[in-house]
C-alpha positions as CSV (number, residue, x, y, z in Angstrom):
1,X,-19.0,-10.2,-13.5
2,X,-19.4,-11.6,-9.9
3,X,-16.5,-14.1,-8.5
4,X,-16.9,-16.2,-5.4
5,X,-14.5,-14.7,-2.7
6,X,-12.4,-16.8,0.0
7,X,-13.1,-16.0,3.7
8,X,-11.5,-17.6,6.7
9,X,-14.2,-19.2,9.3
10,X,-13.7,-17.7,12.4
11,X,-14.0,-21.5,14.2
12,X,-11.7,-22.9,11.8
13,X,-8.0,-22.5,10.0
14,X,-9.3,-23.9,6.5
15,X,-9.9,-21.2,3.3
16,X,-13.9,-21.9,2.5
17,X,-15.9,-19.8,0.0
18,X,-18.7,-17.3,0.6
19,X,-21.9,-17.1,-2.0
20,X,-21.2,-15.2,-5.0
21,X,-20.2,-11.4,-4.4
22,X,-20.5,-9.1,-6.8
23,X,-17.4,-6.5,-6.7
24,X,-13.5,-6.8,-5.5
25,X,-11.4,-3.7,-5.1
26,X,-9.3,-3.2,-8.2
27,X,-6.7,-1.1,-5.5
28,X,-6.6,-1.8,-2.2
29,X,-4.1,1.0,-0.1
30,X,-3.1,0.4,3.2
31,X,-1.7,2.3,6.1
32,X,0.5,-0.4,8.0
33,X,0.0,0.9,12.1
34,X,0.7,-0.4,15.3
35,X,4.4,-1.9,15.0
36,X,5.4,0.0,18.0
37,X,2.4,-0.4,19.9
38,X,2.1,-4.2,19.3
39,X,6.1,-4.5,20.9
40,X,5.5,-2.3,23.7
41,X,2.1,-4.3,24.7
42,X,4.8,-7.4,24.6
43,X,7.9,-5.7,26.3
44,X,9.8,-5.6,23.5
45,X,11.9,-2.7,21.9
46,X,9.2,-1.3,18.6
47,X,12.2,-2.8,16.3
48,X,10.5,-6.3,17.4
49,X,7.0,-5.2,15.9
50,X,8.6,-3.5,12.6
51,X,9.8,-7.3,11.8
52,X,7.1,-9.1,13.0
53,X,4.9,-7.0,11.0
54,X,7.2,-7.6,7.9
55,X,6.0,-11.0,7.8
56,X,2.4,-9.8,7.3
57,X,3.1,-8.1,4.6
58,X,4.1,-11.3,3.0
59,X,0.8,-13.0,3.9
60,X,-1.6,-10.2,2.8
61,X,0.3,-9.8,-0.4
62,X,-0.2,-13.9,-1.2
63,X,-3.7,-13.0,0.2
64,X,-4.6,-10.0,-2.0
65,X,-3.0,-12.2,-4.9
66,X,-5.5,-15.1,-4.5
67,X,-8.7,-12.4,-3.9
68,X,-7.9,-11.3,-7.8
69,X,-6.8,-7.6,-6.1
70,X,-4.5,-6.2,-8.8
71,X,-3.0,-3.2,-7.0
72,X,-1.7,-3.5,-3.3
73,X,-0.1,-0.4,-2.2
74,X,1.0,-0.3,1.7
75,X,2.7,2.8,3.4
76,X,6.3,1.5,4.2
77,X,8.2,4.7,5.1
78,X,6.7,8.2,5.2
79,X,8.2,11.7,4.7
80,X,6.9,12.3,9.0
81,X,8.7,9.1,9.9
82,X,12.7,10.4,9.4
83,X,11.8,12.4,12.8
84,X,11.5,8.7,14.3
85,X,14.6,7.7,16.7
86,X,18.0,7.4,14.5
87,X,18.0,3.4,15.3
88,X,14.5,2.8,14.5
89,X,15.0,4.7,11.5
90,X,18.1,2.7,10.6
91,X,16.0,-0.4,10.7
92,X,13.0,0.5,9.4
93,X,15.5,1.2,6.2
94,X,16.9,-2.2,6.5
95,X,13.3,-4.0,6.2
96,X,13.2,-3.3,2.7
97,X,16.6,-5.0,2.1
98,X,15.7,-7.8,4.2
99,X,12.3,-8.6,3.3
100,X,13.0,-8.8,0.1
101,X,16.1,-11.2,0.6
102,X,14.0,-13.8,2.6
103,X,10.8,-13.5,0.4
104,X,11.4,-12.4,-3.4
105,X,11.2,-15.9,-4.8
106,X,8.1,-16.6,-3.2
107,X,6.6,-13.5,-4.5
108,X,7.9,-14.4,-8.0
109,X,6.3,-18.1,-7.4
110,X,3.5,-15.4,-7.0
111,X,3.8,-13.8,-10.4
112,X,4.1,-10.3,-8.0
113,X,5.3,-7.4,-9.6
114,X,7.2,-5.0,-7.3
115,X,6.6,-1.5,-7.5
116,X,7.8,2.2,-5.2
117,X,5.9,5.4,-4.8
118,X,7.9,8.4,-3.0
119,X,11.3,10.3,-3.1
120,X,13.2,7.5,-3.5
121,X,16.1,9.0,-3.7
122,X,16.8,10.2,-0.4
123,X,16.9,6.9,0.9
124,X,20.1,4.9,1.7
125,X,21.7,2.9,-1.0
126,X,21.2,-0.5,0.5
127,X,17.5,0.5,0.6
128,X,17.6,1.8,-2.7
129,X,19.6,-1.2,-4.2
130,X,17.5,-3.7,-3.0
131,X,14.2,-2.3,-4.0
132,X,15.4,-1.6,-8.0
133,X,16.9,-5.4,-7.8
134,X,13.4,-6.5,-7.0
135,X,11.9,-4.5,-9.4
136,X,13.5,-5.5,-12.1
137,X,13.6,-9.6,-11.4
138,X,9.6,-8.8,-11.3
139,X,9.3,-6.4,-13.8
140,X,8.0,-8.9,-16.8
141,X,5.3,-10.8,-13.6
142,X,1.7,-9.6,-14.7
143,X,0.4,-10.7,-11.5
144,X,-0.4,-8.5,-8.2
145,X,1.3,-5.2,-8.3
146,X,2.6,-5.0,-4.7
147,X,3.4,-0.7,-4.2
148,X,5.8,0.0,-1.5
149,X,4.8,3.8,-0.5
150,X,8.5,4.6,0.5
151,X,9.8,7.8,2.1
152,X,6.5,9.0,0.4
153,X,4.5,12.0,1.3
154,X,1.3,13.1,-0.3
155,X,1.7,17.0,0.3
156,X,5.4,16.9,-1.2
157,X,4.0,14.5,-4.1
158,X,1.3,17.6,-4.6
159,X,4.0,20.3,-4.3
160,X,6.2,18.3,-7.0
161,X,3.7,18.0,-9.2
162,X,2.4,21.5,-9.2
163,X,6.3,22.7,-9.5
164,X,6.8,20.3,-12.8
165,X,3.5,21.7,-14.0
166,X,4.7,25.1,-13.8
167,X,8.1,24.1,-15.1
168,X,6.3,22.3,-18.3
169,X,4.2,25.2,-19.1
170,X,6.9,27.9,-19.3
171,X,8.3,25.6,-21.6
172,X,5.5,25.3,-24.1
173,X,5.5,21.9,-22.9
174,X,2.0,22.1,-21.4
175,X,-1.0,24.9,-22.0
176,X,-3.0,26.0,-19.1
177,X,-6.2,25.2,-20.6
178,X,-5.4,21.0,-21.1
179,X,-4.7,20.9,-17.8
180,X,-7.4,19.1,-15.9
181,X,-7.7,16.1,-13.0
182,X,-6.7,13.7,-15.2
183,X,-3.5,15.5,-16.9
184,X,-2.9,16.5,-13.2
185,X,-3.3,12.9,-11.9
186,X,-0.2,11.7,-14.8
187,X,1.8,14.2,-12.6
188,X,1.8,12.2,-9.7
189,X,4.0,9.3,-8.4
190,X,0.5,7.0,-9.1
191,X,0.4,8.0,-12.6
192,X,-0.8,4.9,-14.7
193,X,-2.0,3.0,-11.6
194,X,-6.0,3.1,-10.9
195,X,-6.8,5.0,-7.4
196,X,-7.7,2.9,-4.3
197,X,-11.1,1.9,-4.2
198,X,-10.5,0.6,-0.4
199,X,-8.1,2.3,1.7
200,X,-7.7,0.2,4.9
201,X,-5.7,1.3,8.3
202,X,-5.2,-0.8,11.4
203,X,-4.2,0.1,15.0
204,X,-7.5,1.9,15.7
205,X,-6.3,5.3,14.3
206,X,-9.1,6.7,12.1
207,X,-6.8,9.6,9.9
208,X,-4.9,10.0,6.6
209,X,-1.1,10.7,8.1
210,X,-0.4,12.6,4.7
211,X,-1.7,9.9,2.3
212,X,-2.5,9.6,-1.1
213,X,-4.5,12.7,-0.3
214,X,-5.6,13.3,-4.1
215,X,-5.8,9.6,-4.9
216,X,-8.4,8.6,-1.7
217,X,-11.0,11.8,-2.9
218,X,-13.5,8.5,-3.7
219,X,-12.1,5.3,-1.8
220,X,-13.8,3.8,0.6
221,X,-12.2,3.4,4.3
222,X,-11.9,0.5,6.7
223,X,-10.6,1.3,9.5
224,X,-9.7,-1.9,12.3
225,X,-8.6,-2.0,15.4
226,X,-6.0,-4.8,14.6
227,X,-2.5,-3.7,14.7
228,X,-0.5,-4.2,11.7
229,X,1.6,-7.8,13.2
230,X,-1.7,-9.0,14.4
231,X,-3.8,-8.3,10.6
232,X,-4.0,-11.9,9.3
233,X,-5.4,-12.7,6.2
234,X,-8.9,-13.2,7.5
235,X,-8.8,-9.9,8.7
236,X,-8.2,-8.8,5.1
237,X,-11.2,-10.4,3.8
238,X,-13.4,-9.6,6.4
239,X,-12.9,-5.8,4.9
240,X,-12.6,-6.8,1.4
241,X,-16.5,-8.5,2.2
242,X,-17.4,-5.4,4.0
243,X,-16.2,-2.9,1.0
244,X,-18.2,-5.5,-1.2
245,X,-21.6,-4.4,0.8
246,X,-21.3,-1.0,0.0
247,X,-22.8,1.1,-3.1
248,X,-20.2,3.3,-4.3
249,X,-22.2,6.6,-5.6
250,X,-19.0,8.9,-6.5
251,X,-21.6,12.1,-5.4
252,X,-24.8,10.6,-7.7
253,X,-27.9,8.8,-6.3
């Protein structure tokens, strides 16, 4: 079923609508860069870009809402990123606590359902706190699911998931011969969410950064050289209209 999709004109601030376009992306993945870069272009200390960027992810949330785009998954916190200064570290592990105080009602206005990926865990208990408070006031929307990768990792997601494979098949609990991509898939921290079909990164950088190394094997990749404070929601259209040109063959003709 084709769907007309909103686009920003470049000359004007008003939401218009393209001709009809046949496909949106069921899962769109991003890869949030630039925070630091963004501050240091403005003399600011990269703490400055972290929350300016936290705003964005507001907008392209209410934006990936109104496109019909059911899964939005964006890379909070990785595994790489506790190497990061102590004090940006601190703060990037406030965000979650904060961003959800100033905007969770008008993600339930929404219908937004909030949802984690990673080794949750390890983080902080204010970080953790906040994040199950906001999953379970959203738990019943059947809205946009919006998938905070936090303290995530693809490699140790991988690692996991072959060690509880291993684990359930001394225990009779799985046989070697059912196991295949999808059974394997259930084993990761995306199991029962569809895998990106766009996977979009800003800043310029054109690499994974460890992930959703399994999940990506077919998505298709924007990459922009927007950083993340600067993406606007016209920015976001412009690649879910680009992704909407393409022919997605999955290794057929």
């Amino acid at each position: 079923m084709s769907m007309r999709l909103p686009f920003f004109n470049n000359k004007k601030t008003k939401l218009n609508e393209t001709p009809e376009l046949d496909t949106i992306p069921k899962h769109v993945a991003i890869i949030m860069d630039g925070n630091g870069r963004w501050a240091k272009k403005r003399g600011l200390p990269r703490v400055a870009g972290h929350k300016e960027g936290m705003d964005v992810v507001r907008q392209i949330a209410k934006a990936a809402s109104k496109c019909q785009v059911e899964i939005l998954t964006l890379y909070a916190f990785s595994t790489e990123n506790w190497r990061r200064p102590k004090s940006e570290v601190d703060y990037l592990l406030r965000l979650p606590k904060e961003f959800l105080h100033i905007y969770l009602p008008e993600l339930m206005e929404n219908n937004i359902k909030i949802e984690t990926m990673g080794y949750v865990d390890m983080l902080p208990d204010h970080t953790k706190e906040a994040v199950d408070y906001a999953k379970e006031k959203t738990k019943d929307n059947d809205g946009l699911i919006l998938n905070f990768a936090l303290n995530y990792g693809s490699r140790f997601e991988i690692l996991q998931a072959v060690k509880q494979i291993i684990t359930d098949m001394e225990n009779d609990e799985l046989s070697f011969d059912k196991l295949d991509e999808q059974r394997f898939s259930e084993y990761l921290y995306t199991t029962g969410l569809a895998e990106p079909d766009l996977l979009i990164r800003t800043s310029g950088e054109k690499r994974l950064s460890n992930f959703m190394l399994w999940q990506i094997a077919y998505s298709e990749f924007w990459f922009t050289d927007v950083l993340w404070p600067d993406f606007k929601e016209e920015t976001f259209v412009q690649a879910l209209d680009d992704y909407q040109q393409r022919k997605r063959r999955y290794g057929g003709v």
